[in-house]
PQR file of N, CA, C, O and H, with PARSE charges and radii, in Angstrom:
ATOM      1  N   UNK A   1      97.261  75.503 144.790 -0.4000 1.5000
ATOM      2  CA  UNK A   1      96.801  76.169 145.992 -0.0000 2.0000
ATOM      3  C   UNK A   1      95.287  76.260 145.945  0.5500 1.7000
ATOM      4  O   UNK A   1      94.727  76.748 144.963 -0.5500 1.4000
ATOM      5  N   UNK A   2      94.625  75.801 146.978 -0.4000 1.5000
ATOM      6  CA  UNK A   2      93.196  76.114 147.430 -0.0000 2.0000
ATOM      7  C   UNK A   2      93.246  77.242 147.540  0.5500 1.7000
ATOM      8  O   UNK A   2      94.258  77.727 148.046 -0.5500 1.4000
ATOM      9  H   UNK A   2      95.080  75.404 147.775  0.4000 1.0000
ATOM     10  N   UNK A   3      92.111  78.136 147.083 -0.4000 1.5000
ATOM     11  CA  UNK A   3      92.010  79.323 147.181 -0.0000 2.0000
ATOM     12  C   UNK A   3      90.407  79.800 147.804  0.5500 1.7000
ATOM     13  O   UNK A   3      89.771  80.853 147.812 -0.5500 1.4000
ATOM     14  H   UNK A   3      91.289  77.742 146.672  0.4000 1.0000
ATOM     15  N   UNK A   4      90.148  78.257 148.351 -0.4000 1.5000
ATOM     16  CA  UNK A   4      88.940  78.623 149.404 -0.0000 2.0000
ATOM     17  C   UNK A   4      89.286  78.186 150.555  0.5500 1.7000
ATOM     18  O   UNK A   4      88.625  77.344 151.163 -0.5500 1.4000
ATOM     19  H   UNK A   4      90.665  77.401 148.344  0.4000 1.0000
ATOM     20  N   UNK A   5      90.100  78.581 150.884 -0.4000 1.5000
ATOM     21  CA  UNK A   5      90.446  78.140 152.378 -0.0000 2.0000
ATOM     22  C   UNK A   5      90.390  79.081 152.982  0.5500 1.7000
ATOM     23  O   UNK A   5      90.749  80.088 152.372 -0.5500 1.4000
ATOM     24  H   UNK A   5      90.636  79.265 150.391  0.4000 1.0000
ATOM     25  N   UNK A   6      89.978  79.255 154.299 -0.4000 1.5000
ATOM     26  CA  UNK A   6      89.209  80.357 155.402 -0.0000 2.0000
ATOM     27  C   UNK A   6      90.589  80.600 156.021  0.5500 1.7000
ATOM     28  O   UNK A   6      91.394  79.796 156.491 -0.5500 1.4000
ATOM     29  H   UNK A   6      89.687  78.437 154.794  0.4000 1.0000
ATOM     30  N   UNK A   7      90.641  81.955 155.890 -0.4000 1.5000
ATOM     31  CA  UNK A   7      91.663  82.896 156.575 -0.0000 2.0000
ATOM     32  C   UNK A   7      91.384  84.146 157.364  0.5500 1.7000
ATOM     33  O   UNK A   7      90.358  84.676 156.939 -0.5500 1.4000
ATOM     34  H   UNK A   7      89.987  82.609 155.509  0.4000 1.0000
ATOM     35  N   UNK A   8      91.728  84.562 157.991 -0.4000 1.5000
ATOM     36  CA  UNK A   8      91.442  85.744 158.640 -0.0000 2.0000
ATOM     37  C   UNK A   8      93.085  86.814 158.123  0.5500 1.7000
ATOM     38  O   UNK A   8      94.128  86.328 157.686 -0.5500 1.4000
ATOM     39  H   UNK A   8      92.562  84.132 158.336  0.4000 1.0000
ATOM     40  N   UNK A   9      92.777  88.419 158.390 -0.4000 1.5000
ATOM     41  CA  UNK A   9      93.618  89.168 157.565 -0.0000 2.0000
ATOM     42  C   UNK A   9      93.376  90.046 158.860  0.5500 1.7000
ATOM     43  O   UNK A   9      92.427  90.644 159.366 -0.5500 1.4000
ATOM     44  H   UNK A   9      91.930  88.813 158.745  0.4000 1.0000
ATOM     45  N   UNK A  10      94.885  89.795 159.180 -0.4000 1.5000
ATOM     46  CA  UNK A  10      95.685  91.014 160.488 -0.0000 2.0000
ATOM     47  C   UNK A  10      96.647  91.691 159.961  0.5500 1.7000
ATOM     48  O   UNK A  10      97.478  90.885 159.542 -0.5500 1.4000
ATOM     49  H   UNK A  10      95.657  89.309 158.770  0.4000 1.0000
ATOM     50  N   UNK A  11      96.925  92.616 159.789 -0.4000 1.5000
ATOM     51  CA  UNK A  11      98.158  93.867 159.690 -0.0000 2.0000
ATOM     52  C   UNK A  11      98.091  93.667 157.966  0.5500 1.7000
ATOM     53  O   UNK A  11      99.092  94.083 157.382 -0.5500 1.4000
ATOM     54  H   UNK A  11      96.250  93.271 160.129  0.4000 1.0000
ATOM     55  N   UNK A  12      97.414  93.295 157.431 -0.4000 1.5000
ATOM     56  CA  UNK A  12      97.793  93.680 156.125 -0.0000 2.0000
ATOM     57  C   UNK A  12      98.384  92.074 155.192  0.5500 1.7000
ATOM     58  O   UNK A  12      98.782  92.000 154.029 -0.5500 1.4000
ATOM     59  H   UNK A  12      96.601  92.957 157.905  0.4000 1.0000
ATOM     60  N   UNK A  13      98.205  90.697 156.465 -0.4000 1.5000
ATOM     61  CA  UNK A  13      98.193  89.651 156.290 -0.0000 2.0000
ATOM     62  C   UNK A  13      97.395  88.834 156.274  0.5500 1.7000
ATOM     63  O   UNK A  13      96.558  88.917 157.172 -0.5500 1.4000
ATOM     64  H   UNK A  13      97.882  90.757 157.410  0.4000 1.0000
ATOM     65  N   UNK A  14      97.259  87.665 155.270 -0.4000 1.5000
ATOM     66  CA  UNK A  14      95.950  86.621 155.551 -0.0000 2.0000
ATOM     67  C   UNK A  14      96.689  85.605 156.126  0.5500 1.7000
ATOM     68  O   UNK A  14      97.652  85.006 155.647 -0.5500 1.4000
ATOM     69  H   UNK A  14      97.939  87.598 154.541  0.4000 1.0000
ATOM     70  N   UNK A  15      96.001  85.429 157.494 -0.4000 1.5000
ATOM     71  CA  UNK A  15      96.466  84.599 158.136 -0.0000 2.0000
ATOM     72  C   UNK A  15      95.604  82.802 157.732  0.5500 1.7000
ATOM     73  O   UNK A  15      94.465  82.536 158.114 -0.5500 1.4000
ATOM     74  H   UNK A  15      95.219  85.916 157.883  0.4000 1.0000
ATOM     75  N   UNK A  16      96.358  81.966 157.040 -0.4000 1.5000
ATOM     76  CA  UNK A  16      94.964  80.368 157.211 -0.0000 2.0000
ATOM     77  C   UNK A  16      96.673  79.528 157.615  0.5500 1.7000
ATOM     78  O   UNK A  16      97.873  79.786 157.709 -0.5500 1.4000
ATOM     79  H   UNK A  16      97.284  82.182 156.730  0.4000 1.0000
ATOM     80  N   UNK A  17      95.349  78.030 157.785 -0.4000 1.5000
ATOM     81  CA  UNK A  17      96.506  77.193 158.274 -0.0000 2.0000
ATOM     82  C   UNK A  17      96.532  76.196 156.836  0.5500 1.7000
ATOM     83  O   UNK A  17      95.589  76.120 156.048 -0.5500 1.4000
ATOM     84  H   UNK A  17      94.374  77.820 157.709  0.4000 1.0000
ATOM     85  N   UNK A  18      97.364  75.731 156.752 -0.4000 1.5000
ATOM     86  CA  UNK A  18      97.955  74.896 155.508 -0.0000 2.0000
ATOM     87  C   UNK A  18      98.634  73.705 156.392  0.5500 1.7000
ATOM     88  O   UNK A  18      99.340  73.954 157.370 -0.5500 1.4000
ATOM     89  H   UNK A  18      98.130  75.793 157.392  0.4000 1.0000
ATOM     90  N   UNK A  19      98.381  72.552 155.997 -0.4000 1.5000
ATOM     91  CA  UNK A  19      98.615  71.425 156.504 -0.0000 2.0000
ATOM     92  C   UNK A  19      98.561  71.789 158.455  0.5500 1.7000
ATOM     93  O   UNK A  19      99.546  71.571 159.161 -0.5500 1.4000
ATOM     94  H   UNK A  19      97.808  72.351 155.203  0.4000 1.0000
ATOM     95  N   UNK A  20      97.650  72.175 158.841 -0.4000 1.5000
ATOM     96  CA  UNK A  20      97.980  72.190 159.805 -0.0000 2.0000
ATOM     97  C   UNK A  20      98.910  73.430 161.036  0.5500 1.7000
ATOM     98  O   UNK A  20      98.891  73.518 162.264 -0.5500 1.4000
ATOM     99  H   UNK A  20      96.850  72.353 158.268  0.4000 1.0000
ATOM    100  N   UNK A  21      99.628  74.203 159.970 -0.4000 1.5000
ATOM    101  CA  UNK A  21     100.660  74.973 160.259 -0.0000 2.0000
ATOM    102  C   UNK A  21     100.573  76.147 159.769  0.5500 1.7000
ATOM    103  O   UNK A  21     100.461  76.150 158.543 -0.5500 1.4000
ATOM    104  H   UNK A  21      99.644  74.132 158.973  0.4000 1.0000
ATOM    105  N   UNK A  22     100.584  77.202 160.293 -0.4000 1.5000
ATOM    106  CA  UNK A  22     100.095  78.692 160.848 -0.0000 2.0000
ATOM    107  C   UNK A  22     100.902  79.334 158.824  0.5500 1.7000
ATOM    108  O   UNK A  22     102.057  78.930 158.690 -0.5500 1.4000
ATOM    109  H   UNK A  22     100.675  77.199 161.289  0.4000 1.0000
ATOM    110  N   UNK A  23     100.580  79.829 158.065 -0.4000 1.5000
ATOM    111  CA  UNK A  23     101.256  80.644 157.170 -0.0000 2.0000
ATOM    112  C   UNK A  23     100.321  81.687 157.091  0.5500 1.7000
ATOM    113  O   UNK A  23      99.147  81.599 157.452 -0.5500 1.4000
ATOM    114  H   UNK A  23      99.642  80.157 158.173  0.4000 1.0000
ATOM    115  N   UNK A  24     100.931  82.802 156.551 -0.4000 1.5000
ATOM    116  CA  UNK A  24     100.908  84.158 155.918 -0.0000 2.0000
ATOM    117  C   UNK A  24     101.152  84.641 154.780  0.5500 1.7000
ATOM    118  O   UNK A  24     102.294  84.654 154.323 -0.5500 1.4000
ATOM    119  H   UNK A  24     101.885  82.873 156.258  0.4000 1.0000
ATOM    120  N   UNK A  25      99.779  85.269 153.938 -0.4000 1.5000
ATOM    121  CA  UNK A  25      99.805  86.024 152.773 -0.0000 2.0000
ATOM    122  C   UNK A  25     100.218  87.295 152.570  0.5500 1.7000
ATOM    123  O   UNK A  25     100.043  88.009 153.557 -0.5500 1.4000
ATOM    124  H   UNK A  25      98.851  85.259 154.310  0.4000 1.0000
ATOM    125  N   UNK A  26     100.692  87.813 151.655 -0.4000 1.5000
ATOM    126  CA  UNK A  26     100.310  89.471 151.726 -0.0000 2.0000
ATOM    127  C   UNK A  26      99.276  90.159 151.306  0.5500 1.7000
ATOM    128  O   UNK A  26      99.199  89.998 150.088 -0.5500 1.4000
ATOM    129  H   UNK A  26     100.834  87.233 150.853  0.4000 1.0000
ATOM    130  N   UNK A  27      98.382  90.894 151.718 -0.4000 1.5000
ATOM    131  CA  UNK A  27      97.268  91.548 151.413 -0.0000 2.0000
ATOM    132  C   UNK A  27      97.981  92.765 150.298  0.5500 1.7000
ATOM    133  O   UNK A  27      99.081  93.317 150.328 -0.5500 1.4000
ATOM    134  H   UNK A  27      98.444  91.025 152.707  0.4000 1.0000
ATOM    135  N   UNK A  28      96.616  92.910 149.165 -0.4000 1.5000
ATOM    136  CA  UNK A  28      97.004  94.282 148.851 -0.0000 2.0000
ATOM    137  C   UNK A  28      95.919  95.172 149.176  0.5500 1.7000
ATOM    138  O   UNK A  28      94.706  94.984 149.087 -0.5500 1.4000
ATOM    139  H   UNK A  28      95.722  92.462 149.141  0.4000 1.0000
ATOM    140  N   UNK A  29      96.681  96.345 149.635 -0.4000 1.5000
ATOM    141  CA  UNK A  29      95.786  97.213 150.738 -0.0000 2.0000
ATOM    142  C   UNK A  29      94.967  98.023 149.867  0.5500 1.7000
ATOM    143  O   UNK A  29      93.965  98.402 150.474 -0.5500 1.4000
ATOM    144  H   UNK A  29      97.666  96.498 149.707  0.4000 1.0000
ATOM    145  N   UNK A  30      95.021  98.488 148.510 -0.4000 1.5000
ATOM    146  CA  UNK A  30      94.616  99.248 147.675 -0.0000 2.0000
ATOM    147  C   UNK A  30      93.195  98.290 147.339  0.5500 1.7000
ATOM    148  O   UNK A  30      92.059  98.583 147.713 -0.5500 1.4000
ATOM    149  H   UNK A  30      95.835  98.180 148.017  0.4000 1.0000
ATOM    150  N   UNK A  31      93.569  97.123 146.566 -0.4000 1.5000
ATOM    151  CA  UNK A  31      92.219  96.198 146.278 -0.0000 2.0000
ATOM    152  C   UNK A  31      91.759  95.147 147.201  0.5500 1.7000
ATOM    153  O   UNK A  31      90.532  95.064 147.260 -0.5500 1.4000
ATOM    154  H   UNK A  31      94.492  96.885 146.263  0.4000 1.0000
ATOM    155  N   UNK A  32      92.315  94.451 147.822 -0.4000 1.5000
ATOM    156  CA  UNK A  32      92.220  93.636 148.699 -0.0000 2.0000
ATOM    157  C   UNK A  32      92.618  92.106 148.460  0.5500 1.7000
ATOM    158  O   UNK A  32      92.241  91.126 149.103 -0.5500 1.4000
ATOM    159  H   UNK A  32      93.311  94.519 147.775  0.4000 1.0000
ATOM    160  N   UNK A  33      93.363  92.155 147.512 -0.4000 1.5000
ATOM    161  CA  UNK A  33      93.289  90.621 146.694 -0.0000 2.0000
ATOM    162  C   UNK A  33      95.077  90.461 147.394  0.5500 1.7000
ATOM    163  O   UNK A  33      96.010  91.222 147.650 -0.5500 1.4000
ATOM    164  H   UNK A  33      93.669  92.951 146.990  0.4000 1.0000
ATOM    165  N   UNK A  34      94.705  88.606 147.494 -0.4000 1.5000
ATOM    166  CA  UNK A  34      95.646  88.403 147.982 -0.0000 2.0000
ATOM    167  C   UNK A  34      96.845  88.109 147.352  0.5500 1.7000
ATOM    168  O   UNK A  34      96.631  87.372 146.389 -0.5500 1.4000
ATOM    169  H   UNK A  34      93.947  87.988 147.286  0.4000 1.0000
ATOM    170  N   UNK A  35      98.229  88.427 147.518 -0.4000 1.5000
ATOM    171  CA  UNK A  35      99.348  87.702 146.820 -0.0000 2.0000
ATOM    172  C   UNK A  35      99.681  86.409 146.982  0.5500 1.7000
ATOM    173  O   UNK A  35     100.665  86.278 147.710 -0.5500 1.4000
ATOM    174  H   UNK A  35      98.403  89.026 148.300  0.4000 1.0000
ATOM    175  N   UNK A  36      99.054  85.025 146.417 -0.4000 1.5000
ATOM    176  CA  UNK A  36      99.348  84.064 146.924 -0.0000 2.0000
ATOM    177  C   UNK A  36     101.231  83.539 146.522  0.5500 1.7000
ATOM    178  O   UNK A  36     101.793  82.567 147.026 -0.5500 1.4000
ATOM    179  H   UNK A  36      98.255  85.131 145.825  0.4000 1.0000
ATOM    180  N   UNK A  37     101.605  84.126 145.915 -0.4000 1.5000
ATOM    181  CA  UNK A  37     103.265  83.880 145.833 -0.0000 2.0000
ATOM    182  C   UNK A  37     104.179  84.474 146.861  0.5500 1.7000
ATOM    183  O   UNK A  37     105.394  84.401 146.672 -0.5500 1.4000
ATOM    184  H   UNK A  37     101.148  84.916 145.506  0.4000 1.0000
ATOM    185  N   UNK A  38     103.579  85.206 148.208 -0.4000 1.5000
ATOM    186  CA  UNK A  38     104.379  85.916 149.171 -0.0000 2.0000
ATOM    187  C   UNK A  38     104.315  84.628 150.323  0.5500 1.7000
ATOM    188  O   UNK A  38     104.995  84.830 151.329 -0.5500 1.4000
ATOM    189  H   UNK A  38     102.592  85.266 148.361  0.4000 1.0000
ATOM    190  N   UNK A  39     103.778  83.701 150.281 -0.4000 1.5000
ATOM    191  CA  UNK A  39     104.043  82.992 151.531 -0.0000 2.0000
ATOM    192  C   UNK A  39     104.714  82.800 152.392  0.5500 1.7000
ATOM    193  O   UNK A  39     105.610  82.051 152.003 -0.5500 1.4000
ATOM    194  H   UNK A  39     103.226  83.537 149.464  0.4000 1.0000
ATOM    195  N   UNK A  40     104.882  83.158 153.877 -0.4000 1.5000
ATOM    196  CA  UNK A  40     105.722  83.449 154.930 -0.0000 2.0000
ATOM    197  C   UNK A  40     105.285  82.481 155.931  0.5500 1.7000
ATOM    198  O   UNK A  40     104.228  81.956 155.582 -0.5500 1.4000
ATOM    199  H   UNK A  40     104.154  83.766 154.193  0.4000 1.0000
ATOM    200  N   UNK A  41     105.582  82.196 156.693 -0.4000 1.5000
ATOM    201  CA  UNK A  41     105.462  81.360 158.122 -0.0000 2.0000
ATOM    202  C   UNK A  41     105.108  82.547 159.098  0.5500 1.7000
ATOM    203  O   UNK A  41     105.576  83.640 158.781 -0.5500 1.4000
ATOM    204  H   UNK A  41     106.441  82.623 156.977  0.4000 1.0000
ATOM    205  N   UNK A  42     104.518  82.493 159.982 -0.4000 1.5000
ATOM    206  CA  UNK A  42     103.924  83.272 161.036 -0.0000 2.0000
ATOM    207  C   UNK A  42     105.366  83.180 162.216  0.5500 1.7000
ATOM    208  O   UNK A  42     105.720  82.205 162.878 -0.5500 1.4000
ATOM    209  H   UNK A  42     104.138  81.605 160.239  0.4000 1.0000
ATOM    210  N   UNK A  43     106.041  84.708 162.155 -0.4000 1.5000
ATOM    211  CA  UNK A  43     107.117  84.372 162.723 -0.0000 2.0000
ATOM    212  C   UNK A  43     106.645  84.908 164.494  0.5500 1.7000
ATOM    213  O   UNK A  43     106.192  86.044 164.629 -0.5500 1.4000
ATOM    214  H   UNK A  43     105.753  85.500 161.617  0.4000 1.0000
ATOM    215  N   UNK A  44     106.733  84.414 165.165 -0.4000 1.5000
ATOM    216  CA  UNK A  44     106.432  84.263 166.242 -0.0000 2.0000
ATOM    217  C   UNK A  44     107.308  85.189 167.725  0.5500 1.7000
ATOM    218  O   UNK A  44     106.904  85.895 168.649 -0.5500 1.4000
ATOM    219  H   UNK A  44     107.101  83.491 165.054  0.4000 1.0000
ATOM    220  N   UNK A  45     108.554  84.723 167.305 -0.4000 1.5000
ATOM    221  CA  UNK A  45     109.559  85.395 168.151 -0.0000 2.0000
ATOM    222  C   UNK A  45     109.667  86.827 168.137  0.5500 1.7000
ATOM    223  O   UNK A  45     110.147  87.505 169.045 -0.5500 1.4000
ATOM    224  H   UNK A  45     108.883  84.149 166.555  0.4000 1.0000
ATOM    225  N   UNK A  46     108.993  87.422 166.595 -0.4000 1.5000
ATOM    226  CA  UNK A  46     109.699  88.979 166.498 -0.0000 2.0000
ATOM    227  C   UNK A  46     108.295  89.634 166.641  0.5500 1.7000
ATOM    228  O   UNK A  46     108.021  90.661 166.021 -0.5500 1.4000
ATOM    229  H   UNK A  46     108.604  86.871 165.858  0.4000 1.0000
ATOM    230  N   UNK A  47     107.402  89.013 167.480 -0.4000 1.5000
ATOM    231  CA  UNK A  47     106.013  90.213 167.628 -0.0000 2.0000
ATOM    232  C   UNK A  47     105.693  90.736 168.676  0.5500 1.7000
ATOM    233  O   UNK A  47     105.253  89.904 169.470 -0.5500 1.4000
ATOM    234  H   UNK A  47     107.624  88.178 167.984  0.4000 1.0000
ATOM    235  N   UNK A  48     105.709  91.672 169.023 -0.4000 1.5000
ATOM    236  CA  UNK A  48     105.562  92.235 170.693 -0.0000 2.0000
ATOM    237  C   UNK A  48     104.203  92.055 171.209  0.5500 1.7000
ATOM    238  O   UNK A  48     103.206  92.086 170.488 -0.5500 1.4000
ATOM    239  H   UNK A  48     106.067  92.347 168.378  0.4000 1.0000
ATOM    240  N   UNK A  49     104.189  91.868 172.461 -0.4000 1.5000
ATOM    241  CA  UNK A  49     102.733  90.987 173.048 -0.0000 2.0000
ATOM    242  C   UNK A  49     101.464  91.119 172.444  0.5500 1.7000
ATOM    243  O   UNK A  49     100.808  90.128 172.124 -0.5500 1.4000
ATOM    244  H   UNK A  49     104.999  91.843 173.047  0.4000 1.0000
ATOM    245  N   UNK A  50     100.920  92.728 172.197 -0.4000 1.5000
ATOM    246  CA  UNK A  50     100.014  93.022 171.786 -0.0000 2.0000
ATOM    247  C   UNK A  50     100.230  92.310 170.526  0.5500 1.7000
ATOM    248  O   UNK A  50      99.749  91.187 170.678 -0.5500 1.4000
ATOM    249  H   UNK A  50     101.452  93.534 172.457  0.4000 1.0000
ATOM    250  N   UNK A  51     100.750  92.438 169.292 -0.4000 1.5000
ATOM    251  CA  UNK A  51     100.734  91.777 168.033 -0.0000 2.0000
ATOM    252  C   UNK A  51     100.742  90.175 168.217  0.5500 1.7000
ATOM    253  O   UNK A  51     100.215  89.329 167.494 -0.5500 1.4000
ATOM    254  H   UNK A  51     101.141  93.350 169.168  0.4000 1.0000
ATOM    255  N   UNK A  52     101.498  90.005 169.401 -0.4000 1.5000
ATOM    256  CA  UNK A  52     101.219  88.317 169.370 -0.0000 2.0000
ATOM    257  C   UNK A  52      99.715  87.255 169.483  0.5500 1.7000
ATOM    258  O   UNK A  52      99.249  86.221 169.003 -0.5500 1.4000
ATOM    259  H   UNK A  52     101.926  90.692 169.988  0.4000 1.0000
ATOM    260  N   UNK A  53      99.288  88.682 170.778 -0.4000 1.5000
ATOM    261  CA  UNK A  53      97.535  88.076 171.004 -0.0000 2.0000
ATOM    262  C   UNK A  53      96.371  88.129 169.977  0.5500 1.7000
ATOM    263  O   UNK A  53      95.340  87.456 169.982 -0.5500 1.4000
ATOM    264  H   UNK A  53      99.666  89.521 171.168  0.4000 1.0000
ATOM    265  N   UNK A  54      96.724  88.978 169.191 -0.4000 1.5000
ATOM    266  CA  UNK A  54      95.975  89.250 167.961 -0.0000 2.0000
ATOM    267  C   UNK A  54      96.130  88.099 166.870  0.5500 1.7000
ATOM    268  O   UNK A  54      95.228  87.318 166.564 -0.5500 1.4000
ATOM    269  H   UNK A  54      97.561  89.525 169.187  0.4000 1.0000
ATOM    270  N   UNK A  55      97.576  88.119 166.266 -0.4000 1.5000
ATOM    271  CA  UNK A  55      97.616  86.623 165.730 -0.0000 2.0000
ATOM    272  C   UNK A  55      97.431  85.273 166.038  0.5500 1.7000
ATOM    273  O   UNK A  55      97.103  84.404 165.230 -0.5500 1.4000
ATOM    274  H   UNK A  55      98.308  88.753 166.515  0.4000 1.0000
ATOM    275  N   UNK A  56      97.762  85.046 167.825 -0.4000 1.5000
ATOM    276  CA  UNK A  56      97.433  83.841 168.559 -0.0000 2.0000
ATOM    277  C   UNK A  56      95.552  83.754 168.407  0.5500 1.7000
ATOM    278  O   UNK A  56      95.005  82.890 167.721 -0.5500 1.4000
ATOM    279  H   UNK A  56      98.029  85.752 168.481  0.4000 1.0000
ATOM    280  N   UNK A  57      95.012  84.506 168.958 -0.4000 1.5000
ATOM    281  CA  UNK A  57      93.409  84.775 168.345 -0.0000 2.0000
ATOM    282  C   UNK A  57      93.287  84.560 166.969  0.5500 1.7000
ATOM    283  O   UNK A  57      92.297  83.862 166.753 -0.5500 1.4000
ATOM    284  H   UNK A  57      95.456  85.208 169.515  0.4000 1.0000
ATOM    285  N   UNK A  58      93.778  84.816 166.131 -0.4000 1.5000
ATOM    286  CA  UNK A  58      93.304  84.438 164.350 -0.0000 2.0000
ATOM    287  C   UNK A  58      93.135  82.813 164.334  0.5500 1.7000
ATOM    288  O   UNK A  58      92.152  82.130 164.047 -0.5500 1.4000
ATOM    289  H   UNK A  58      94.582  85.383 166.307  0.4000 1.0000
ATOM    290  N   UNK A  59      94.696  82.373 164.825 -0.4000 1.5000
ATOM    291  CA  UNK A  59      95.189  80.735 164.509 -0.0000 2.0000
ATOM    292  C   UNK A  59      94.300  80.367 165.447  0.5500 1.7000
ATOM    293  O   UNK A  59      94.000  79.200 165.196 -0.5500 1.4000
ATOM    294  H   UNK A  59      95.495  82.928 165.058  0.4000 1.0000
ATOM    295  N   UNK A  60      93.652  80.790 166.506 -0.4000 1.5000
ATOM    296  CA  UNK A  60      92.890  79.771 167.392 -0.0000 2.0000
ATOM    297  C   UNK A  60      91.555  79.827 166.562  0.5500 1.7000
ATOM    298  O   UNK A  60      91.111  78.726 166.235 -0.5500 1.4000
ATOM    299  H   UNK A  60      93.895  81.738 166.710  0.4000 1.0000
ATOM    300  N   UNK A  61      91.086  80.561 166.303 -0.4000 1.5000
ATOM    301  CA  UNK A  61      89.335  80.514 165.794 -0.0000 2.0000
ATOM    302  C   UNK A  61      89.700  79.843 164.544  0.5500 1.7000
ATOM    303  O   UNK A  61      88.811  79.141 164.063 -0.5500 1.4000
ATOM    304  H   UNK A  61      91.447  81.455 166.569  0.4000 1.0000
ATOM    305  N   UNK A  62      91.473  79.939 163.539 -0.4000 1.5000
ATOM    306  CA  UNK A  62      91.247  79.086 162.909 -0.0000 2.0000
ATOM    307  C   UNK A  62      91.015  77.646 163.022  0.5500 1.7000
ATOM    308  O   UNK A  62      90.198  76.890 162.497 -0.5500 1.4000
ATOM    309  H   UNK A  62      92.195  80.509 163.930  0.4000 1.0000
ATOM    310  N   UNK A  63      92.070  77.468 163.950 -0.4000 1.5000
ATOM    311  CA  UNK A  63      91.378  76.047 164.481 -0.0000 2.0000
ATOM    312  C   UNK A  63      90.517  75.912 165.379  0.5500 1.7000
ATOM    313  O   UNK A  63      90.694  74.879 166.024 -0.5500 1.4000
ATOM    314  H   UNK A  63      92.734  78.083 164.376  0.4000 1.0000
ATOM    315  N   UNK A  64      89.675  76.503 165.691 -0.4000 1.5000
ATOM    316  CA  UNK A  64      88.234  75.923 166.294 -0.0000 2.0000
ATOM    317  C   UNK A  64      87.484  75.966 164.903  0.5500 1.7000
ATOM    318  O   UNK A  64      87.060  74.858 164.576 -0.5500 1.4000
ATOM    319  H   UNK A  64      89.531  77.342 165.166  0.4000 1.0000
ATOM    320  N   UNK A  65      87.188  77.109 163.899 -0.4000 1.5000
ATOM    321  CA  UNK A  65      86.221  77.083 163.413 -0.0000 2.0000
ATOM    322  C   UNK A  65      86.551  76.187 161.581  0.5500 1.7000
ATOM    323  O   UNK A  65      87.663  76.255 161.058 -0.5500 1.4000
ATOM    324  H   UNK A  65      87.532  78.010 164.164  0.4000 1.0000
ATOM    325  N   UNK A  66      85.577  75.577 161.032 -0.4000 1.5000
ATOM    326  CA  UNK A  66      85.602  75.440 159.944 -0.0000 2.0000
ATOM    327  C   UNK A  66      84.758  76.664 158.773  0.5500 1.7000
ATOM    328  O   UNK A  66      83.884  77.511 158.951 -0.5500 1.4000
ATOM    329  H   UNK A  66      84.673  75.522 161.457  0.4000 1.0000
ATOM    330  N   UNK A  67      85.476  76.256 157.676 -0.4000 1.5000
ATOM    331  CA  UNK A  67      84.690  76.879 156.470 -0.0000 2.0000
ATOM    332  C   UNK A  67      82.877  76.835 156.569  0.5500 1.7000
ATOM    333  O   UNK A  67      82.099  77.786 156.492 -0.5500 1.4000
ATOM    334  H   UNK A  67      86.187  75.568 157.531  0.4000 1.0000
ATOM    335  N   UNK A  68      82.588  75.415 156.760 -0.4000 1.5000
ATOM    336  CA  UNK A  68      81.007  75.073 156.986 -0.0000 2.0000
ATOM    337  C   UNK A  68      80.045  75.875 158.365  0.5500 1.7000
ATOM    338  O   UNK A  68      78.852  76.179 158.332 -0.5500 1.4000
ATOM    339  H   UNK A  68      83.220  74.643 156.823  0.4000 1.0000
ATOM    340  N   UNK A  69      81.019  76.067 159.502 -0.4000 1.5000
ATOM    341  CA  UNK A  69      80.210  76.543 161.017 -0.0000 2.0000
ATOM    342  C   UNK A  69      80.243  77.727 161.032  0.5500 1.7000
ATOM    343  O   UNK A  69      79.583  78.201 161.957 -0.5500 1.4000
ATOM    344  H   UNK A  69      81.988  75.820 159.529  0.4000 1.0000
ATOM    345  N   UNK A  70      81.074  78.937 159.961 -0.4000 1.5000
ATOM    346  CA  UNK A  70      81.111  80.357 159.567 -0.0000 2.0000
ATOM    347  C   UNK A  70      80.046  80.755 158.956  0.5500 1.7000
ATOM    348  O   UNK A  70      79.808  79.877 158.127 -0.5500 1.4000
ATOM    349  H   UNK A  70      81.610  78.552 159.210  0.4000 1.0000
ATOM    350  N   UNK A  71      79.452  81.373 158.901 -0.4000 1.5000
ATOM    351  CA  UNK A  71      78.221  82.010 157.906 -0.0000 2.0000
ATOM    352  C   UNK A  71      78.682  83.587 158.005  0.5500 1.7000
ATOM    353  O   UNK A  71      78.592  84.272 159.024 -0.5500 1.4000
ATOM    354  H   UNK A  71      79.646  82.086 159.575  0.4000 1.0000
ATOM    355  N   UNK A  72      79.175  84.001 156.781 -0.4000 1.5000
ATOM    356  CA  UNK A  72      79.406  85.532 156.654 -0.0000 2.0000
ATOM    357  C   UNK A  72      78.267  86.233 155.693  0.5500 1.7000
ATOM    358  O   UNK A  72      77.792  85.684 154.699 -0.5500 1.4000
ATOM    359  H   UNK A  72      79.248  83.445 155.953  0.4000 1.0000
ATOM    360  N   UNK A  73      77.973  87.332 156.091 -0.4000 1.5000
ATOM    361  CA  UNK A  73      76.744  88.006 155.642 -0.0000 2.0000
ATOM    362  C   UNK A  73      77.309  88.967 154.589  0.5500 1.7000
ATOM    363  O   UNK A  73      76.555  89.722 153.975 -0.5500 1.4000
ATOM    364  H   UNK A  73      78.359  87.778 156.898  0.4000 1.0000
TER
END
């Protein structure tokens, strides 16, 4: 697993794309480090609108933006 790959972190999840296709980490909320052995698929059907636009927004800036066109301060 790449462990520099650009993700964004909603509800307590790091959201990046992996081949292309939307997955989910678990955050730990105490330190912030991620569980990379929880991997989930971004389930889509069971999120009520508000939770959907929030994750649909993560996966889109993931795919517009790269690692290189981000500059975090």
């Amino acid at each position: 697993m790449d462990h520099d790959l650009m993700y964004v972190v909603v509800n307590g999840e790091a959201i990046m794309l992996e081949n292309g296709t939307p997955v989910s980490y678990l955050v730990d909320y105490d330190d912030g480090t991620i569980d990379w052995t929880s991997q989930d698929t971004v389930d889509w059907e069971d999120m009520l609108p508000d939770e959907y636009k929030v994750y649909k927004s993560a996966i889109d800036f993931l795919h517009t933006h790269s690692p290189s066109t981000v500059f975090l301060k």
